[in-house]
N, C-alpha and C positions, 0 to 999 in steps of 0.2 A: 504494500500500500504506500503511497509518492501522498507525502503532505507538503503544504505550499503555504506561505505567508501571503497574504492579499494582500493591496494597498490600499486602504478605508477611503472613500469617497470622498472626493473634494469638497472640503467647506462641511464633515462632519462637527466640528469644534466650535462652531461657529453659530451666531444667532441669526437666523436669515429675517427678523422679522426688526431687532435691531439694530443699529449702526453701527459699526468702532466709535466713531465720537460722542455719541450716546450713548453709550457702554462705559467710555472713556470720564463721562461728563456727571455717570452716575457715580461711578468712584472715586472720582472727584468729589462728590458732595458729601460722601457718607462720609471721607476721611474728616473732612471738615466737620461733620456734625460730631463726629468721635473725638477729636483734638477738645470741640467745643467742652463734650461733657467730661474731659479729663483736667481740662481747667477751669472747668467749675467747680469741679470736684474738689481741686487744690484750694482753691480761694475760701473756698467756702469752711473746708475744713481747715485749713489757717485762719483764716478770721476767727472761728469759733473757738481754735485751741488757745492763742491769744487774751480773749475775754476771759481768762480765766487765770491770768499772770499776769498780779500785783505787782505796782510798782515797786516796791522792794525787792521782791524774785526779778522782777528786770533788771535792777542796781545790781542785784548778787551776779547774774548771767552774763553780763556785759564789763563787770569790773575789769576783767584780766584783760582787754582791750585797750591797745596806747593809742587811744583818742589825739596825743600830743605828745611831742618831746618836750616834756618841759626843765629838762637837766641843762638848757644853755639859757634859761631865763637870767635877766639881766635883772637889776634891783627895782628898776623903775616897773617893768611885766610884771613881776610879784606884787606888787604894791597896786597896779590895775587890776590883776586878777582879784587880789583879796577884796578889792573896794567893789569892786561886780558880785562878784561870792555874796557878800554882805548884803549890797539889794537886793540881789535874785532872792536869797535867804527871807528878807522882810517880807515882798511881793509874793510869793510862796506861802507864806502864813496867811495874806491877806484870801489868797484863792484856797486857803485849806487844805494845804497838803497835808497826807495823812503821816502821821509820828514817826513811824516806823521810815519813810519813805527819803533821801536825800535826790537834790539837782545838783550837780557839779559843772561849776563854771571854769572854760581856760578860755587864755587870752591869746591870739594871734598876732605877734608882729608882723603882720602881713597889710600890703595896702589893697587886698580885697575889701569890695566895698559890702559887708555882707554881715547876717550873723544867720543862726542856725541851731534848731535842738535836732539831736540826734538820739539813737537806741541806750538805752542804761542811766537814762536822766540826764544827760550831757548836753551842754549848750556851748556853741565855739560862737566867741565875738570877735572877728576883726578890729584891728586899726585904724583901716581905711575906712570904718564906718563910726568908730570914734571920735575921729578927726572932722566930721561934720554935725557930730549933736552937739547943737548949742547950751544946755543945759541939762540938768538931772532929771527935770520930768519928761523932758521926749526920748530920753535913754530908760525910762522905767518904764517907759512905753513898750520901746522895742523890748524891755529884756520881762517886763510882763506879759509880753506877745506870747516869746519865746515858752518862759514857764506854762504857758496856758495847753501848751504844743504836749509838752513832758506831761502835765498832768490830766489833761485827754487822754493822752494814750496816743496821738497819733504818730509818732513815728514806729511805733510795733505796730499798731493798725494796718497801713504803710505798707510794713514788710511783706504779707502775703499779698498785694499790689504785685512788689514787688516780684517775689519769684512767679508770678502768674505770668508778666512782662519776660522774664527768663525762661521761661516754659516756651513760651510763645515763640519768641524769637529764636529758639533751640530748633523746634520744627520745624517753623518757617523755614528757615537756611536750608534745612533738608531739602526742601521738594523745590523750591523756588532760586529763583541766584540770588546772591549777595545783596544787591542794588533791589532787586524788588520786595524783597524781605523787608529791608531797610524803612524805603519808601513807605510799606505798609506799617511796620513798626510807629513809625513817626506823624504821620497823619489821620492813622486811624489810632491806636491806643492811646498816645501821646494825648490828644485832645482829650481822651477820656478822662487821663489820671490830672491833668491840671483842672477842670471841673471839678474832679473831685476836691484837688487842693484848695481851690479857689472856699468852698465850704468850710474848709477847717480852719481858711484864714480868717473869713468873717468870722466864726468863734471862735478862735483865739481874738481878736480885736474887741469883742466885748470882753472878754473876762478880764482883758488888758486895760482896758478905759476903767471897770468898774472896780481894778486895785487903783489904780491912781486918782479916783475917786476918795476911797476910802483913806486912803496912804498919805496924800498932799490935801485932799479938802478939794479940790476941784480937777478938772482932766486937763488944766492945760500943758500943753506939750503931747496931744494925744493924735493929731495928724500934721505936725509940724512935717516930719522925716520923710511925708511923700514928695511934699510942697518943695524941700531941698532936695533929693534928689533927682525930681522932674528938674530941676536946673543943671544938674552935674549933667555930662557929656555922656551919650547912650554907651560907649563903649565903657566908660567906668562905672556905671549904674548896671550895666545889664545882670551883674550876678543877681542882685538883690533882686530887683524885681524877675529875673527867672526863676525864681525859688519863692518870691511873695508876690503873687500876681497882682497887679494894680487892677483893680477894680473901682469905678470911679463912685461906684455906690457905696465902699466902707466908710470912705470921709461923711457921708450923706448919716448913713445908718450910725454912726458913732454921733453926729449931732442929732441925731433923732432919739437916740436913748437916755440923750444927758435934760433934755427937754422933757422926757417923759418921769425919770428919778429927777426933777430939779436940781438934778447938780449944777455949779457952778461953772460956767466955761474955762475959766481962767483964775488966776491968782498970783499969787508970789511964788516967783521959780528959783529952787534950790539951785545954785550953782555946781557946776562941775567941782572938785577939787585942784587943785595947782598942776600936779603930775600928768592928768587926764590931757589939763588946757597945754601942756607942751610936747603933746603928741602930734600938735598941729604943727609947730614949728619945725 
């Protein structure tokens, strides 16, 4: 008996009723909808793991982290940071930080124009943005901004943002080139997550007005720091406002609340101290 291999009929493998681009087009979508529900999955269960770690368990988690070299401060940096330390410190009681809980302020000799709270209670203040607060209320301003950030919660909030953004752009790369990955990184997520920021900066900006309410007797100095930097030259200002989005409503919404508590607009402003005023020079 003679047996024989056949060759299976052309276009058995094949869907005669579908397309290849159609085929192609459906594969396409389902990956997509599967990427979708793998990074929601992330976000979702980071967010949620988050809400459940106290600022203190933050402080502890984050300690061992060198936010800063600060082994080549000079006499005058110590003496900025301690005086920063010290308001944040005040401004911090005013917004009720819990007992257990510290913010840890360093100082930047740097001429970034900028400041910043970061993971484990940590807030970095530039130089360069020292070097144009006129006085101690629009600095309690900014550095009660920043407390407000820490004691939200939103820079761990943030994080699972964060790796959702790394997730994302991980795959992308895969299937797509460099440049269109990019592209889509940037104009479509991007805009989501500054939305998002733009939220947390209107509150932090109330809880910010309403220490320096409480703190000085009135807010002034509470939108001084837009007003000066809309005069600085876009190329030195753009840190700060890439990271604190101008919104032209917060100046609006911060005189609207001081109207509605009757707080005072203004008053007598604490001066800088000596050290601070020769960081201009």
């Amino acid at each position: 008996m003679n047996y024989s291999n056949p060759l299976p009929p052309e276009g058995i493998n094949t869907s005669k009723d579908i397309s290849p681009l159609a085929e192609a087009a459906v594969l396409s979508v389902s990956l997509v909808l599967i990427l979708a529900c793998v990074l929601g999955l992330i976000h979702v269960t980071v967010s949620h793991v988050t809400k459940f770690i106290s600022l203190s368990q933050e402080n502890q988690l984050f300690r061992q982290i060198p936010f800063m070299d600060e082994s080549t401060q000079n006499t005058q940096s110590k003496k900025v940071e301690s005086y920063l330390q010290t308001l944040v410190n005040d401004l911090a009681q005013q917004q009720q930080i819990p007992k257990e809980a510290t913010i840890t302020v360093h100082y930047s000799d740097s001429a970034i124009i900028n400041a910043g709270a970061t993971l484990g209670g940590h807030i970095i203040v530039f130089r360069g943005l020292l070097e144009r607060i006129p006085d101690e209320n629009t600095l309690a301003m900014v550095l009660g901004h920043e407390v407000s950030h820490v004691l939200q919660r939103h820079p761990i909030q943030s994080l699972s943002q964060g790796l959702t953004l790394v997730v994302l752009t991980t795959a992308l790369s895969t299937y797509l080139s460099d440049g269109l990955a990019n592209q889509l990184f940037s104009t479509t997520n991007l805009i989501g997550m500054m939305a998002f920021s733009r939220e947390k900066e209107h509150q932090a900006d109330l809880d910010a007005v309403r220490s320096l309410a409480q703190y000085y007797g009135h807010i002034g100095g509470s939108t001084e720091l837009f007003d000066i930097l809309q005069k600085v030259s876009p190329d030195q200002s753009s840190d700060f406002f890439q990271t604190h989005p101008l919104n032209q409503s917060r100046q609006h919404d911060i005189a609207q609340l001081a109207i509605e508590k009757a707080w005072r607009m203004d008053g007598t402003r604490t001066p800088l101290p000596q050290y601070i005023l020769d960081l201009k020079k």
